[in-house]
C-alpha positions, -999 to 999 in steps of 0.1 A, spaced: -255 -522 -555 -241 -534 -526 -212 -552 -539 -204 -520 -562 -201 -497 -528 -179 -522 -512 -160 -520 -544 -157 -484 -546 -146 -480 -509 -114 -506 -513 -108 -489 -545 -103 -449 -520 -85 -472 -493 -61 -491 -519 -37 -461 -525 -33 -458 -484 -24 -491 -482 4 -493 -510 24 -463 -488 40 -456 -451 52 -422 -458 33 -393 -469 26 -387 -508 51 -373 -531 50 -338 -536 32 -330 -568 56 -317 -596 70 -279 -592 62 -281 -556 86 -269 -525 92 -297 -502 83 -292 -464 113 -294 -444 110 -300 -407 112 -275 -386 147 -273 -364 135 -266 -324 148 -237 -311 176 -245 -284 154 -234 -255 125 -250 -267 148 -287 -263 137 -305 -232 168 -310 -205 170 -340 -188 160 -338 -155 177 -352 -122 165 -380 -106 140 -367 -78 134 -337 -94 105 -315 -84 104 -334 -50 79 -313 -26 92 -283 -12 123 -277 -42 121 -257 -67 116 -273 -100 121 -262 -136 105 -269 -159 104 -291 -188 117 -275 -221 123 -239 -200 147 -213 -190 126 -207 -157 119 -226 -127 90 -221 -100 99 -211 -63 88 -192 -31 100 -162 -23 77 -138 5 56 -145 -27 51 -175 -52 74 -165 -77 88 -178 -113 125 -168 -116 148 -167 -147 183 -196 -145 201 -168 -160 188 -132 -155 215 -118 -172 205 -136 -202 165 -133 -193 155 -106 -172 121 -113 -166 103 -126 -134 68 -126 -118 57 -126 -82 25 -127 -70 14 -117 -38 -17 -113 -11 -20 -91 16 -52 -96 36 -72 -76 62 -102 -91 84 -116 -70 105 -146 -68 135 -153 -32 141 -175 -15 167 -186 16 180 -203 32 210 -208 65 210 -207 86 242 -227 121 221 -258 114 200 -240 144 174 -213 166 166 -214 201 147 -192 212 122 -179 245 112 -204 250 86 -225 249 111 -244 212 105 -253 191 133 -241 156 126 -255 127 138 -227 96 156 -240 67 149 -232 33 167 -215 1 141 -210 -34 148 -199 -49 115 -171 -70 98 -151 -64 71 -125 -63 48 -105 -29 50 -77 -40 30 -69 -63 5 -43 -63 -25 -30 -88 -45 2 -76 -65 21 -87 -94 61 -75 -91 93 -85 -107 120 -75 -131 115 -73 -167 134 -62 -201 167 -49 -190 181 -58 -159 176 -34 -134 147 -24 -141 116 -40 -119 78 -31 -122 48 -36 -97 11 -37 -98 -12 -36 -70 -51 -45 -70 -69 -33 -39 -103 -50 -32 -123 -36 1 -154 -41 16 -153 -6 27 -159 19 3 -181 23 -29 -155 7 -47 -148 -26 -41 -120 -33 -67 -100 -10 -76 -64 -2 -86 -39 11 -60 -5 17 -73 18 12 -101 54 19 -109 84 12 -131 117 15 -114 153 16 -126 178 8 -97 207 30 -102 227 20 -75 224 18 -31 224 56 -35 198 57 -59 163 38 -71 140 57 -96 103 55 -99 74 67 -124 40 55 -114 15 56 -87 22 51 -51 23 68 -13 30 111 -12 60 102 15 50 129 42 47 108 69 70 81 87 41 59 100 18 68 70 49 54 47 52 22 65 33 -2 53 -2 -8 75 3 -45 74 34 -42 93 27 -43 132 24 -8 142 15 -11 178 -23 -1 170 -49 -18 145 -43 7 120 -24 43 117 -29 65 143 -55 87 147 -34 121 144 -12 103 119 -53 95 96 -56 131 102 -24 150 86 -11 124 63 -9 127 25 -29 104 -2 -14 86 -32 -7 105 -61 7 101 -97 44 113 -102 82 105 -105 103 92 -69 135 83 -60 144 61 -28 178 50 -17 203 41 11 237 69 2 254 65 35 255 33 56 219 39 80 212 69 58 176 64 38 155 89 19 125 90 -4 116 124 -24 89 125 -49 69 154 -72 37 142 -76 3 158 -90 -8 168 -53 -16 161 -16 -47 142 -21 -51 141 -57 -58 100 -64 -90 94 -87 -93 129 -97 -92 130 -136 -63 153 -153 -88 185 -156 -98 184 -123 -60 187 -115 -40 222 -110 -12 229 -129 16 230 -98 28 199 -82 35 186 -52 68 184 -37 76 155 -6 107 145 5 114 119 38 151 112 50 156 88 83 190 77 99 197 40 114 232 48 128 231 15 155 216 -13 135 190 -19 115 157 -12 131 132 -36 109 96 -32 95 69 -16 120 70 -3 151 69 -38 171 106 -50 183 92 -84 161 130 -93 155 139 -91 192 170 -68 189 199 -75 214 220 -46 207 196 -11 211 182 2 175 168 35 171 155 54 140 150 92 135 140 113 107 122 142 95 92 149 63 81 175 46 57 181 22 43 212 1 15 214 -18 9 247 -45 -23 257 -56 -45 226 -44 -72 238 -59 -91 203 -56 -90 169 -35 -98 139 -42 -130 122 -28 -132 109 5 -145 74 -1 -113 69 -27 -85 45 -21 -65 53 9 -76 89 7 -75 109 35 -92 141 32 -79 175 43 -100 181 75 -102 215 96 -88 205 134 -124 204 144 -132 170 116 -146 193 87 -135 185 51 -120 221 40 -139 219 8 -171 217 29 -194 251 16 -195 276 48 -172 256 67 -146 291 67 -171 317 61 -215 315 59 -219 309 22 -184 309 9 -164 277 -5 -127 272 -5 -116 269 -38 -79 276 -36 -51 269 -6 -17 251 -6 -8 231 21 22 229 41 29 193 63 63 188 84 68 161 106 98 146 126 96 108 143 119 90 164 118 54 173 135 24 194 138 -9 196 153 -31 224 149 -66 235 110 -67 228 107 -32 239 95 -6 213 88 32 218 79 54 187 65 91 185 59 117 154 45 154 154 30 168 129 30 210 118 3 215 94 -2 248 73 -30 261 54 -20 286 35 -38 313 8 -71 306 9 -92 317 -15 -127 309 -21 -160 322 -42 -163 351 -11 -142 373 11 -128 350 39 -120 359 73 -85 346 76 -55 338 46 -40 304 69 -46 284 96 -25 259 111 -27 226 132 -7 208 153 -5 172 168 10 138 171 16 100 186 35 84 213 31 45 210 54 19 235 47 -20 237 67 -47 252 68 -89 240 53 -108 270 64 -134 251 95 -130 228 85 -130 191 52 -140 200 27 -116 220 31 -86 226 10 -56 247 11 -21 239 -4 11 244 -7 48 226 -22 82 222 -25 109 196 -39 144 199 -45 169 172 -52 205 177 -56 241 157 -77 270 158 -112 250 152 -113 223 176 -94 195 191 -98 155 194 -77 130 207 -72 89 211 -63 69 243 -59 34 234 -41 0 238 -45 -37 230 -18 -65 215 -5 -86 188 -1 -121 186 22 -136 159 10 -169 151 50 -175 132 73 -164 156 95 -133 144 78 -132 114 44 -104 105 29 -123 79 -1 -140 100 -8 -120 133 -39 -113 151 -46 -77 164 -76 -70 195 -76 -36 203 -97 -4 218 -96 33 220 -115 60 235 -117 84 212 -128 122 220 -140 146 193 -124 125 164 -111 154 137 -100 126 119 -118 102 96 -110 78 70 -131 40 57 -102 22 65 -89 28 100 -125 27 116 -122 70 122 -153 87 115 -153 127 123 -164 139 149 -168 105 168 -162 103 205 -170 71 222 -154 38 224 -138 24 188 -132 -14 194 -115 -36 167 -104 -70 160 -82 -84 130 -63 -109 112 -36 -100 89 -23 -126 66 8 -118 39 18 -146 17 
C-alpha cells in the first residue's frame, strides 16, 4: 500500500519535473502576453544619497515627491502635467481657564435672574486638522477643515470647506463653507497673535458666524485687498436648509497696505523697520433672519441684546412675545500699525437691528449697538516676548459691559507664530458677550484669567 502511494505521488510530480516554463496552452486557446508597465509606473533611478534626512525625496516608481511646506505636504514634479497635491495640517489650542466672579447673578431682559458661576478648568478650545491642495485643473485648490473641541457638545465636527478657482491677483473665487467676512479681527485667523488670548470681547459680541455661500478674495491694486461673500445668513452654521429664510446675506471687507506689508495678527512678530499700517472698513447685511443658529455650534456667536440676552430669548423685547423676524445691519472700520516691535490696533463696530417682528405687538421696530477695541503691545524682546494691553466696550439701549485686560506672548521660534505661549487676564464688567470658545459667558463680571499654548505645524 505503501509503495503504491509513493508510486502515485512521483507519478503527479513527474510532469513538473520534465518542464521550466509554464504548460503549453491547450489548443484554441489565446496566449497571455505580458503586460507592458505603464511609463510612470517604471521605477527612476535614484541619485546616490537620495532621501538623506531633511530632503525631499521621491519616490520609487512616482510622479510625486514628499516635502514640508507650513504643512507636511506631497507635491506633483510637474503640476502642469499633474495638478494634484495634499497638505495636511494641525492647528492646536491648550488652554487653562478661570473665573471669579465679583456678582453671585445677572438678569436678563426677559426678566430671569442668572446665576455667575466660578470655572477652573482646562481645555481644548480649538483644534483643526485640515487637508488642502490643488487638484484636477490647475488653478483650482480645495480645503477641508476638521474641528475637534473640548468645549462644546460636539466634540468633532466639520468647520469649513471650499473649492476655489484662482482667476488672477485681482480675483480668487470660492463655493463652500467658511467665515461671513464682517469683521477685521474676526476674519483674522485666532491662531495668529492678536494681542489678547482670543478675539476681543466687543469683537465676540458683534461678529458674524460661518455660513454656506459663494466668495471672492483678491489683491486688484498693489496694498489693495478685499473679500465679499453672499452667504445663507449672519449666524446660520448647523441650521438645516428649512430652518433657513429665503434671502441671503450680503458681506463685503476691503483693507489698504499702502507702506508695506503689515503681516498676520496684530503683534509686530516680523519686527518691521520701515512703519506699516493697515486700514479698512466691513459691512454686512443680513434680510429676513428669521432664525440663528445654536449657540453651542462651531464658532457661533449668537446675536445678543447690549445687555448679553440672545434676541431669540421668549420676553426678552416684550412679556410673552418672541422675536421671530429682524435683519441685521453690522459696519465696522479698523486701523492698525506696526513699527519696530510696536503694534497698535482698534475697530468699532455699528450694529443695527432692524424690523422686528415677533408672535406679539413689540414696543419698538430697531435697536442699535455700538462699541469696539483699542489693543497696543510692544516686544521686550525682539521676536521673542512681547507685553501688551487692551479694552473693549460695547453699548445700546439695554445695557453695557466692558473688558480691561493685558498679559503677553512668548514665541518659543523667533519671528515665527507657530508655537507661542499666551498668560493673560481681564476684568470683565457686565459681559454682553458670550461664546465657548473665548472663555465669555453673558453677563459675567469678575476676573477671566487664561493660559495657552498654540501650536501650528
Amino acid at each position: 500500500m505503501a509503495t503504491a502511494l509513493v508510486m502515485a505521488m512521483l507519478a503527479l510530480a513527474a510532469p513538473r519535473a520534465r518542464g521550466t516554463g509554464p504548460p503549453a496552452p491547450a489548443a484554441g486557446a489565446e496566449e497571455v502576453v505580458a503586460p507592458i508597465p505603464e511609463e510612470w509606473l517604471v521605477a527612476p533611478e535614484m541619485p546616490p544619497g537620495d532621501g538623506a534626512p531633511g530632503t525631499p525625496r521621491a519616490w520609487r516608481g512616482s510622479r510625486f515627491h514628499a516635502d514640508y511646506a507650513d504643512g507636511f505636504a506631497i507635491l506633483p514634479d510637474d503640476p502642469g502635467q499633474t495638478p494634484f497635491s495634499l497638505r495636511v495640517r494641525n492647528q492646536n489650542m491648550f488652554r487653562y481657564t478661570g473665573f471669579a466672579r465679583a456678582e453671585p447673578s445677572w438678569t436678563d431682559s426677559a426678566g430671569s435672574t442668572i446665576p455667575i458661576v466660578n470655572s477652573n478648568y482646562f481645555g481644548i478650545p480649538r483644534g483643526r486638522l485640515i487637508f488642502d491642495g490643488d487638484a484636477l485643473l490647475p488653478g483650482l485648490s480645495y480645503l477641508l477643515n476638521i474641528d475637534y473641541n473640548s468645549v462644546t457638545s460636539q466634540p468633532i465636527g466639520f468647520r469649513a470647506y471650499w473649492l476655489s478657482y484662482r482667476i488672477g491677483e485681482a480675483a480668487q473665487l470660492f463655493v463652500g463653507q467658511s467665515k461671513v467676512p464682517g469683521s477685521r479681527e474676526w476674519i483674522e485667523s485666532a491662531f495668529a497673535p492678536l494681542q489678547s488670548a482670543d478675539r476681543t470681547m466687543a469683537t465676540t459680541f458683534f461678529r458674524p458666524s460661518l455660513s454656506q455661500g459663494v466668495w471672492m478674495t483678491g489683491e486688484p491694486l498693489d496694498g489693495l485687498f478685499y473679500h465679499a461673500m453672499v452667504s445663507n445668513g449672519f449666524n446660520t452654521l448647523n441650521l438645516i436648509p428649512e430652518a433657513l429664510n429665503n434671502r441671503f446675506a450680503w458681506s463685503g471687507s476691503a483693507w489698504w497696505e499702502p507702506w508695506a506689508e503689515f503681516g498676520r495678527g496684530y503683534s509686530d512678530l516680523q519686527h518691521h523697520d520701515r512703519a506699516a499700517i493697515r486700514c479698512g472698513a466691513s459691512y454686512t447685511y443680513a434680510l429676513g433672519s428669521g432664525s440663528q443658529s445654536a449657540s453651542d455650534a462651531v464658532e457661533n456667536s449668537p446675536i445678543r441684546l447690549s445687555d448679553g440676552t440672545i434676541i431669540t430669548t421668549p420676553g426678552a423685547l416684550a412679556p410673552g412675545v418672541t422675536l421671530t423676524s429682524y435683519d441685521i445691519s453690522l459696519a465696522a472700520i479698523d486701523a492698525a500699525w506696526k513699527y519696530r516691535g510696536w503694534g497698535l490696533s482698534s475697530e468699532i463696530y455699528f450694529q443695527d437691528l432692524l424690523g422686528l417682528q415677533g408672535t406679539g405687538p413689540l414696543p419698538i421696530a430697531s435697536t442699535s449697538a455700538f462699541g469696539g477695541f483699542l489693543k497696543g503691545g510692544v516686544f521686550v524682546i525682539p521676536r521673542e516676548t512681547e507685553l501688551y494691553v487692551r479694552a473693549s466696550y460695547v453699548t445700546g439701549a439695554y445695557g453695557s459691559g466692558h473688558e480691561l485686560g493685558g498679559g503677553f506672548h512668548h514665541f518659543f521660534l523667533p519671528g515665527r507664530d507657530n508655537l507661542f505661549f499666551t498668560g493673560d487676564a481681564a476684568w470683565l464688567e457686565q459681559s454682553p458677550a458670550g461664546q465657548n470658545r473665548t472663555g465669555f459667558v453673558a453677563g459675567q463680571t469678575g476676573l477671566l484669567v487664561r493660559a495657552q499654548i498654540v501650536a501650528v505645524y
